[in-house]
C-alpha positions as CSV (number, residue, x, y, z in Angstrom):
1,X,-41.8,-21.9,51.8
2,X,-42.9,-18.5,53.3
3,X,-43.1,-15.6,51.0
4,X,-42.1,-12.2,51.5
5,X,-43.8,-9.7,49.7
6,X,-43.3,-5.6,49.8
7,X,-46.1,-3.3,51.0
8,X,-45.9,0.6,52.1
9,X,-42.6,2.2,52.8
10,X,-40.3,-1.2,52.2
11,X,-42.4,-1.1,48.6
12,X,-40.7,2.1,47.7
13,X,-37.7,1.6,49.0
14,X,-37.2,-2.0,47.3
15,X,-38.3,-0.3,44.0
16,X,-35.5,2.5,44.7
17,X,-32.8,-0.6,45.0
18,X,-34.1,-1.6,42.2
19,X,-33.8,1.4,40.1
20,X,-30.2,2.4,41.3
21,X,-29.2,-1.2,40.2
22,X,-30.5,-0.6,36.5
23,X,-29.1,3.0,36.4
24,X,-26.1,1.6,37.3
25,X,-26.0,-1.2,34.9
26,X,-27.2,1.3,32.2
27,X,-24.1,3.6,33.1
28,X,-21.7,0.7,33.0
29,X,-22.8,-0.4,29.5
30,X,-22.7,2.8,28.4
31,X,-19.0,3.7,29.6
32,X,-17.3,2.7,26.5
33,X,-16.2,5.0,24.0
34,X,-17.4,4.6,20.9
35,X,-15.2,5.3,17.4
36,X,-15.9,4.3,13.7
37,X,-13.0,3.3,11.3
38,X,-13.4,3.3,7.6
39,X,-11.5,1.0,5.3
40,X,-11.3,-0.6,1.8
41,X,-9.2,-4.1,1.9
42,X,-9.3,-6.7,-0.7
43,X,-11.5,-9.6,1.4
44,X,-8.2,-12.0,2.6
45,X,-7.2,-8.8,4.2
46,X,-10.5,-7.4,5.4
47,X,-10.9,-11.0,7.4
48,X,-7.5,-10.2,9.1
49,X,-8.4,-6.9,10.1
50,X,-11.6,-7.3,11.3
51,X,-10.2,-10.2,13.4
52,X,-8.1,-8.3,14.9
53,X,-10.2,-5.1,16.0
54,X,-12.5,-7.9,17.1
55,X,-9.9,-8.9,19.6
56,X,-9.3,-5.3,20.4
57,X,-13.1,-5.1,21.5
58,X,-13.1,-8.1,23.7
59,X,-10.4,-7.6,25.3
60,X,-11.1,-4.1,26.9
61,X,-14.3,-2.5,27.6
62,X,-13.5,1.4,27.3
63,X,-13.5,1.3,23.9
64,X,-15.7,-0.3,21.5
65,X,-14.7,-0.2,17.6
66,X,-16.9,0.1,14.9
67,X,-15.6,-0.9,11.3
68,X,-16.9,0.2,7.7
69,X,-15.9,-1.9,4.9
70,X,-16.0,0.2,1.3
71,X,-15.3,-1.9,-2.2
72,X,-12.8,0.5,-3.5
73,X,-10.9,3.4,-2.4
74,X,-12.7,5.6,-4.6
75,X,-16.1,4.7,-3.1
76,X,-14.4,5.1,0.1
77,X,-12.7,8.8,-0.9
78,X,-16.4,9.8,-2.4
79,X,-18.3,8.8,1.6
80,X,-15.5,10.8,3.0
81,X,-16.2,13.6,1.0
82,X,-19.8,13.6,1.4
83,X,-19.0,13.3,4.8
84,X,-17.0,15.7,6.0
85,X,-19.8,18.2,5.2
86,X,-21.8,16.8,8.5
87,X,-20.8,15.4,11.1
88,X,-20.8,12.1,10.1
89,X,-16.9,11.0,9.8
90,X,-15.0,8.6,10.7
91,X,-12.4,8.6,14.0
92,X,-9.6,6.6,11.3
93,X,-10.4,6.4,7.2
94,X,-7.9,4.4,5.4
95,X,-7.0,6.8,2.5
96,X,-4.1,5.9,-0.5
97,X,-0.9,7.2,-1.1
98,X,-1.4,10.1,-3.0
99,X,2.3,11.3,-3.1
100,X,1.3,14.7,-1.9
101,X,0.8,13.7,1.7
102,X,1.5,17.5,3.1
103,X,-1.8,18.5,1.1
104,X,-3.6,15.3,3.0
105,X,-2.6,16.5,6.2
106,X,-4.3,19.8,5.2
107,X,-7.7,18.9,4.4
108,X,-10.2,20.4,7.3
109,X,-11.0,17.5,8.5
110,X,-7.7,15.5,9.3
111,X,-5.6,15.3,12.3
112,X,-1.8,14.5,11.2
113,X,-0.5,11.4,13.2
114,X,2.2,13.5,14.8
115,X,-0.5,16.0,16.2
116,X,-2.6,13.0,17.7
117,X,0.8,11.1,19.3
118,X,1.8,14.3,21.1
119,X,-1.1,14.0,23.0
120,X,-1.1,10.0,23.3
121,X,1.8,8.7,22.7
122,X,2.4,5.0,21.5
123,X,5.2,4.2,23.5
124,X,8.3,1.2,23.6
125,X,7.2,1.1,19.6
126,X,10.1,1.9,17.3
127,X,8.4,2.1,13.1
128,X,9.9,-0.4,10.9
129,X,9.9,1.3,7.7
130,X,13.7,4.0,7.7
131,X,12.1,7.6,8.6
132,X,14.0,8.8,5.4
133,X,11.4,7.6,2.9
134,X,8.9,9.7,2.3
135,X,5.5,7.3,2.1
136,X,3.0,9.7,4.8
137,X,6.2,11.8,5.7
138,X,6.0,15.8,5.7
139,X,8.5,17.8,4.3
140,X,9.5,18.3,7.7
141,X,9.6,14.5,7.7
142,X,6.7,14.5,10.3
143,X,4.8,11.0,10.3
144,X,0.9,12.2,9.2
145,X,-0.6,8.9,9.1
146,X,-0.5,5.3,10.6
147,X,1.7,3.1,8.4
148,X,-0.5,-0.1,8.8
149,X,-1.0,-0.5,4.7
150,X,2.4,-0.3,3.2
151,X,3.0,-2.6,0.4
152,X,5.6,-3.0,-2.6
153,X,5.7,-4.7,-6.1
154,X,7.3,-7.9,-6.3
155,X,7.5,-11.1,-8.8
156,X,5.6,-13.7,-7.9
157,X,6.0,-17.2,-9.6
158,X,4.7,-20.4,-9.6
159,X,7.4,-23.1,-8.6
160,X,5.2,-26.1,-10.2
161,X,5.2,-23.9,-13.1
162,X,8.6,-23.1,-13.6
163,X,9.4,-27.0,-12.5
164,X,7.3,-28.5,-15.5
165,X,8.9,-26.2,-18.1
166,X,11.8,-27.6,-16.7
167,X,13.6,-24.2,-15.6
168,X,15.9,-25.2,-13.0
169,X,16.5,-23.3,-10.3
170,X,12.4,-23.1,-10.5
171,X,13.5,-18.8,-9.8
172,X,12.9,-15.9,-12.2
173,X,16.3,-14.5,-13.2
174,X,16.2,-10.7,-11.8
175,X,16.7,-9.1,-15.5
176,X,14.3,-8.3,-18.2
177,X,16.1,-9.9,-20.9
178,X,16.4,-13.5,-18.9
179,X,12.8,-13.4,-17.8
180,X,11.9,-13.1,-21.2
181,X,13.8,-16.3,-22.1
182,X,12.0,-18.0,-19.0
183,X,8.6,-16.8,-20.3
184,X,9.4,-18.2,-23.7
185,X,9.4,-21.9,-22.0
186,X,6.7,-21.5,-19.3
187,X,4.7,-20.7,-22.8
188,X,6.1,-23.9,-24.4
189,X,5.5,-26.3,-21.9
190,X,2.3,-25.5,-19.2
191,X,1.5,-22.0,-18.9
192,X,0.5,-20.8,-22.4
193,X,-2.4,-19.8,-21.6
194,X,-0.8,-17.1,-18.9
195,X,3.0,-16.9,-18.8
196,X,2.8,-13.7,-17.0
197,X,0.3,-10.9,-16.0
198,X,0.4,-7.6,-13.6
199,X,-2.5,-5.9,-12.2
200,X,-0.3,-2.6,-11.8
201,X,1.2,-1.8,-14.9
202,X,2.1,1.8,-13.9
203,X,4.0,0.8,-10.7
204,X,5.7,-2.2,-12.7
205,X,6.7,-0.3,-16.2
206,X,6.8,3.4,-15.1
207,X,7.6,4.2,-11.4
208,X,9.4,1.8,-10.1
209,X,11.1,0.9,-13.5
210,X,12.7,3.9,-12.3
211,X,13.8,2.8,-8.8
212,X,14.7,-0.7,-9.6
213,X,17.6,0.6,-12.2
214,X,18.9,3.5,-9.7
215,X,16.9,5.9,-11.6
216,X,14.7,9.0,-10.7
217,X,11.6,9.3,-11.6
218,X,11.2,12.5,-11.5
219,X,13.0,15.8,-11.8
220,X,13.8,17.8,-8.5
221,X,15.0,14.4,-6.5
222,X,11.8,13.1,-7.1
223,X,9.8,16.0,-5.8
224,X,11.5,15.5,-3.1
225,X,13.9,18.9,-2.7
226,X,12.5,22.0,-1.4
227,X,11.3,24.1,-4.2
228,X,12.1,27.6,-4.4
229,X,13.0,30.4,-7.6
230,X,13.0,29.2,-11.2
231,X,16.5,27.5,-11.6
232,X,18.0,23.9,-13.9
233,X,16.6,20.8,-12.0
234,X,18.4,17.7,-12.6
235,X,17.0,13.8,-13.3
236,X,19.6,10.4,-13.3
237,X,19.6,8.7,-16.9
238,X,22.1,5.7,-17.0
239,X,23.5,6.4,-14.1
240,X,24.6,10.4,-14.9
241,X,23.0,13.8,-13.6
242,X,21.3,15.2,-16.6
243,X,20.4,18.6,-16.7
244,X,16.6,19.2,-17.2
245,X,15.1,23.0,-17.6
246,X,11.2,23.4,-16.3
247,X,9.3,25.7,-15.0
248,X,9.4,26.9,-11.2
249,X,7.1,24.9,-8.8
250,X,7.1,21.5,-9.9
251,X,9.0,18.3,-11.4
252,X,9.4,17.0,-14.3
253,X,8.8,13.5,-15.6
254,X,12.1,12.5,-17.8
255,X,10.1,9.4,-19.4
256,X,13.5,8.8,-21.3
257,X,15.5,6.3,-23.7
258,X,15.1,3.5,-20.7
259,X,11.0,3.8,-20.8
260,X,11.0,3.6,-24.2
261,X,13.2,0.6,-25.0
262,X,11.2,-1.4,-21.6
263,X,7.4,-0.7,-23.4
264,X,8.6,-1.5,-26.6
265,X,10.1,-4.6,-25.4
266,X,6.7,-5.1,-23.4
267,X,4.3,-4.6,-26.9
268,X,6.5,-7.5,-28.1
269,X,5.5,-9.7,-25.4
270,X,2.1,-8.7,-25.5
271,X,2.0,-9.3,-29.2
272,X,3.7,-12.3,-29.1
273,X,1.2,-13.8,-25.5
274,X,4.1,-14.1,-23.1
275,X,2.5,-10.5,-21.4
276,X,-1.2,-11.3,-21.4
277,X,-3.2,-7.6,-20.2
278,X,-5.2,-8.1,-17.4
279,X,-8.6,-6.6,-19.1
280,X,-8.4,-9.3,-21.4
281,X,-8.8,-12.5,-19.2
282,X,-10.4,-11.1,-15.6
283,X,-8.5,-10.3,-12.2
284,X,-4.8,-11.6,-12.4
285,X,-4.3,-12.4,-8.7
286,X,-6.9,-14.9,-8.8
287,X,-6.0,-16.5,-11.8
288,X,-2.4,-16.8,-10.2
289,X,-4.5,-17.9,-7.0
290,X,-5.8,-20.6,-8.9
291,X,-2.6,-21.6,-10.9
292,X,-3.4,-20.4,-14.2
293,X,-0.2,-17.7,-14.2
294,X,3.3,-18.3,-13.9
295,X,4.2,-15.0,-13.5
296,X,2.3,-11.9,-11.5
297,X,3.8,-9.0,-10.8
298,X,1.8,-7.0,-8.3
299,X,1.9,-5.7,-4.5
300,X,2.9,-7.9,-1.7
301,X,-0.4,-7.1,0.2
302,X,-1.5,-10.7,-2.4
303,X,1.0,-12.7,0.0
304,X,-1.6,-13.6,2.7
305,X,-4.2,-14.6,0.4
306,X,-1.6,-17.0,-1.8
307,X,-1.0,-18.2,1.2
308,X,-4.0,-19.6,1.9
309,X,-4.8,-20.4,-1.9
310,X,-5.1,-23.9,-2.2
311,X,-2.2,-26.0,-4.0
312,X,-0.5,-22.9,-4.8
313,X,3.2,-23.4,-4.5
314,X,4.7,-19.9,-4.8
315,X,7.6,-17.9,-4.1
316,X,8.2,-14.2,-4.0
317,X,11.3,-12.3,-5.8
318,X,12.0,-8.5,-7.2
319,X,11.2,-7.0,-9.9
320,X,13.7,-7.4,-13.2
321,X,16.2,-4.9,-13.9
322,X,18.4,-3.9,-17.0
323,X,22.3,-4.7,-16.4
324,X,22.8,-1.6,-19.0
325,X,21.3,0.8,-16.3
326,X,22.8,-0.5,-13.6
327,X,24.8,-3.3,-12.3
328,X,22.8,-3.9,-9.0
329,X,19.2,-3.5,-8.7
330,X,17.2,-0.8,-6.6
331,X,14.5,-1.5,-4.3
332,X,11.0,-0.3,-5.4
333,X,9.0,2.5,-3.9
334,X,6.9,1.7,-0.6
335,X,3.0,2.7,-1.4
336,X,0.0,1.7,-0.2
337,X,-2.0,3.4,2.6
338,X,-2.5,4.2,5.9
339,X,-4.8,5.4,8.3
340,X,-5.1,9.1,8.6
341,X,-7.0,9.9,11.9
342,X,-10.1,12.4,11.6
343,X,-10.3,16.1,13.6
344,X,-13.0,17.5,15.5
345,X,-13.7,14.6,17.4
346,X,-14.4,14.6,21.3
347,X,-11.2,14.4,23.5
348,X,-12.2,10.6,24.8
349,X,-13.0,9.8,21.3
350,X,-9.1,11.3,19.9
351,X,-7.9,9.5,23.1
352,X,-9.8,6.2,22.1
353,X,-8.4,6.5,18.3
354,X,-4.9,6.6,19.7
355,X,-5.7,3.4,22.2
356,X,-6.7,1.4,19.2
357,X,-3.3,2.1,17.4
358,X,-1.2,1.6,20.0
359,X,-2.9,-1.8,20.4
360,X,-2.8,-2.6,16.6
361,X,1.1,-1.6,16.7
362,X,1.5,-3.8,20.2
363,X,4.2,-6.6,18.5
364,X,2.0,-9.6,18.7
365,X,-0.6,-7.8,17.2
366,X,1.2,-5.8,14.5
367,X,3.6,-9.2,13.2
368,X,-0.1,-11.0,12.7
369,X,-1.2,-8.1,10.6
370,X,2.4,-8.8,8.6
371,X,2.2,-12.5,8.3
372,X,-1.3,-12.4,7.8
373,X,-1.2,-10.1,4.7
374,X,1.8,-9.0,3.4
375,X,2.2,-5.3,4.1
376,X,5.7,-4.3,5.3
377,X,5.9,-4.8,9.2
378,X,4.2,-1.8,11.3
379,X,7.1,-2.0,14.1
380,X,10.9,-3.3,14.2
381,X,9.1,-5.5,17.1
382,X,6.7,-7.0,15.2
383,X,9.6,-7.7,12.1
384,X,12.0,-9.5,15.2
385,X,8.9,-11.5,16.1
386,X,8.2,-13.0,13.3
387,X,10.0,-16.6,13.5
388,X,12.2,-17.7,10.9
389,X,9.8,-20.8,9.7
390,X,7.3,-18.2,8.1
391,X,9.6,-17.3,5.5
392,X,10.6,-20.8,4.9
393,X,8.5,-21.3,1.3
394,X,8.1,-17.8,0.5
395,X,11.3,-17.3,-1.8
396,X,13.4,-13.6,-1.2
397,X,10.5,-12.2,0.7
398,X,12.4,-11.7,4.3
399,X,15.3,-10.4,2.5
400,X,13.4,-8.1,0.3
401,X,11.5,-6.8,3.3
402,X,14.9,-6.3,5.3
403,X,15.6,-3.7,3.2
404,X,13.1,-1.0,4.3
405,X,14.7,-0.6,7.4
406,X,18.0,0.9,6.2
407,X,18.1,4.1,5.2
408,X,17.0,4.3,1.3
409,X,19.0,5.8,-1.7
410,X,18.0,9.0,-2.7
411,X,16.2,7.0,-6.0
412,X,14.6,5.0,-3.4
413,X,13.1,7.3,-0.9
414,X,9.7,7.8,-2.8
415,X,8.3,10.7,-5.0
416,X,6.2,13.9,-4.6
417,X,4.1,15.7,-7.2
418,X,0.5,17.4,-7.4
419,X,-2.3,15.5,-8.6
420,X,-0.7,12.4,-9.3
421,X,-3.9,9.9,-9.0
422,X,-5.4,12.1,-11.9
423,X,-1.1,11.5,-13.6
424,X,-1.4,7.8,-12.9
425,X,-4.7,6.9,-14.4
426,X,-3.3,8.8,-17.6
427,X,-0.7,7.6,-17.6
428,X,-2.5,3.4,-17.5
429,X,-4.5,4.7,-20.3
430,X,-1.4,5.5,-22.6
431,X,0.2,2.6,-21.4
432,X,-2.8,0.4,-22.3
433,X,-2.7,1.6,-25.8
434,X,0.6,1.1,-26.7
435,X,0.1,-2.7,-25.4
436,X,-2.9,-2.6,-27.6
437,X,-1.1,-1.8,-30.7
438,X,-2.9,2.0,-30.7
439,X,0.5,3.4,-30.2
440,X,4.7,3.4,-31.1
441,X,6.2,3.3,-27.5
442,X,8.1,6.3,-28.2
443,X,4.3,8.0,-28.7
444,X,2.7,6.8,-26.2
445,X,5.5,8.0,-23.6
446,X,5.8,11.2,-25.5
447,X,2.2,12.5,-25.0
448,X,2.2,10.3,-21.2
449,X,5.2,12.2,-20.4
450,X,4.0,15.9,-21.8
451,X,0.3,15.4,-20.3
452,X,1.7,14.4,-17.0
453,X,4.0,17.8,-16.8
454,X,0.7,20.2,-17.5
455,X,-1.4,18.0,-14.7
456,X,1.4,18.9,-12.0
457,X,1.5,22.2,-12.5
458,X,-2.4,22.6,-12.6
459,X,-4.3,23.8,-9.5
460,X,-4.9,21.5,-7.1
């Protein structure tokens, strides 16, 4: 075979080809746009997400997704700080539900939701959760972050469980004073050793005690009014408006006859083993993953990983209520977290950012995040395209979920109050002495209740 080979002028000109080619090449691989997300998931739920963004990456080439994991919100919160000094941040951070989303939204370095959709809209998408409640809302009732991580406390139990201590309908009952007769037999016959756990004894006992018996939580509608002179604010106790005098600028936390009666009733079952406290016998969703619980009462971002928890034979339900509060229970507060997108970006970057969500909110997409993990649905489309078989063995979880698309009772919407992550961890530490026998009920709320109404009115 004759070769051809390049001498002179055709030399150059081949090597020019040549060149142009590999610029060309180097342009095209460089043509996407490159954004970071940051994100702290428990690791069922990681898996889903970053299966998902993957699919995002290979399906388009303009925009290419990088993901950081963090092991816990607070590592994640303390990078985001550290960032935000350089220039180092994030396009999306996941960040939590610090019911004070207004003072989010105004941290130097975030671009509220509504801001960024202006510009890019996500379009034919309609948001599942009623725009009345006020999880990542404004008091303008602005949307200031993606609602991708919304969660709510449920009851799970274990059906073998409740079968081989021969309960039958193999349900919880939905009031305190029936579960407790339930957890007297799941003790007596299998499930001794863990009758029933929680891993958020705050949300369970405190906040959405409240909610679940019709109840505010807090003065003021629940932070919720506008907040102007010093004047009477008002709180519901037994179904009446009491009167309540504070202090101008903030609510009030009425931790009242109901709180007391519910932990005292609570120290009895953790005296007596029926409640068994989660820093005694390691991570209560895994021991119900492995069958060890009857009972867990935690967030529904668990349902994915039960899911695929092998031999686990579950069902989902709502949390008890007391008949003496109210003759129909409340649905709990949405929490969770969402992801806030990050100013001072480049326009193709804030451009990208939006592209990602709008694919992550597309209905196939956003009903696999759903079925996959157990946060509330993104969209109505991706609730309506989940098929009726996925609910099949997962007990009151589709009607329970239903709910958050109606507009919400005003004990339902959500709360508001300054520095309520500092609140919240006091308020776990009271609670966790009065389970440990430290404290009376009635003095552990008292202090828990007084501490709480300095920290809301400190600076923030």
């Amino acid at each position: 075979m004759k070769k051809y080979t390049f001498s002179g002028t055709a030399s150059r000109l081949a090597a020019a080809l040549l060149g142009a080619a590999a610029m060309s090449c180097a342009v095209g691989a460089q043509a996407a746009t490159n954004i970071e997300v940051w994100y702290s998931l428990n690791p069922h739920n990681r898996q889903v997400f970053e299966k998902l963004v993957g699919q995002f990456n290979r399906k388009q080439d303009g925009v290419h997704v990088a993901l950081k994991s963090y092991d816990s919100s607070a590592a994640l919160e303390s990078a985001l700080a550290a960032a935000a000094h350089g220039k180092n941040t994030p396009n999306l951070v996941q960040l939590d539900d610090n019911h004070a989303p207004d003072e989010l939204a105004q941290r130097s370095y975030i671009l509220p939701l509504y801001q960024l959709l202006a510009k890019y809209p996500i379009k034919n998408v309609k948001w599942f959760l009623a725009p009345e409640h006020a999880f990542m809302r404004d008091s303008r009732g602005r949307l200031l972050a993606f609602p991708y991580m919304v969660d709510i406390p449920v009851m799970y139990y274990n059906i073998g469980a409740f079968k081989t201590a021969g309960l039958n309908p193999a349900t919880p009952q939905r009031t305190w004073i029936g579960l407790q007769g339930q957890l007297v037999q799941l003790a007596n016959h299998g499930s001794r050793k863990c009758p029933l756990t929680s891993d958020e004894p705050v949300s369970i006992h405190l906040e959405n005690l409240a909610a679940v018996n019709n109840q505010l939580y807090l003065t003021d509608d629940n932070g919720l009014a506008v907040k102007s002179s010093p004047k009477a604010k008002y709180h519901y106790s037994h179904g009446k408006k009491v009167r309540v005098e504070t202090s101008a600028g903030a609510p009030s936390f009425p931790l009242d006859l109901l709180y007391i009666r519910h932990l005292s009733m609570m120290v009895t079952w953790a005296r007596n083993e029926l409640l068994v406290k989660p820093q005694l016998r390691g991570n209560p969703t895994q021991r119900f993953a492995d069958r060890e619980c009857a009972v867990l009462m935690s967030s529904s971002s668990n349902i994915g990983m039960f899911r695929d928890a092998r031999g686990l034979d579950f069902g989902v339900s709502g949390l008890p209520y007391y008949p003496e509060a109210t003759s129909q229970p409340g649905d709990p507060f949405v929490g969770g977290s969402a992801l806030w997108a990050v100013d001072k970006h480049p326009v193709a970057e804030n451009k990208a950012t939006a592209e990602l969500l709008n694919w992550l909110a597309q209905p196939d997409n956003a009903a696999t995040w759903y079925q996959n993990t157990g946060f509330l649905p993104v969209t109505a489309q991706a609730y309506s395209a989940t098929p009726q078989g996925y609910y099949k063995n997962l007990g009151n979880w589709q009607s329970l979920v239903a709910d958050y698309a109606r507009r919400p009772k005003d004990t339902e919407r959500g709360f508001k109050v300054a520095n309520y992550p500092q609140i919240k961890a006091m308020f776990r530490a009271h609670l966790e002495r009065a389970l440990n026998g430290q404290d009376p009920a009635v003095t552990a709320l008292g202090s828990a209740g007084a501490e709480a109404n300095r920290l809301s009115r400190s600076p923030r």
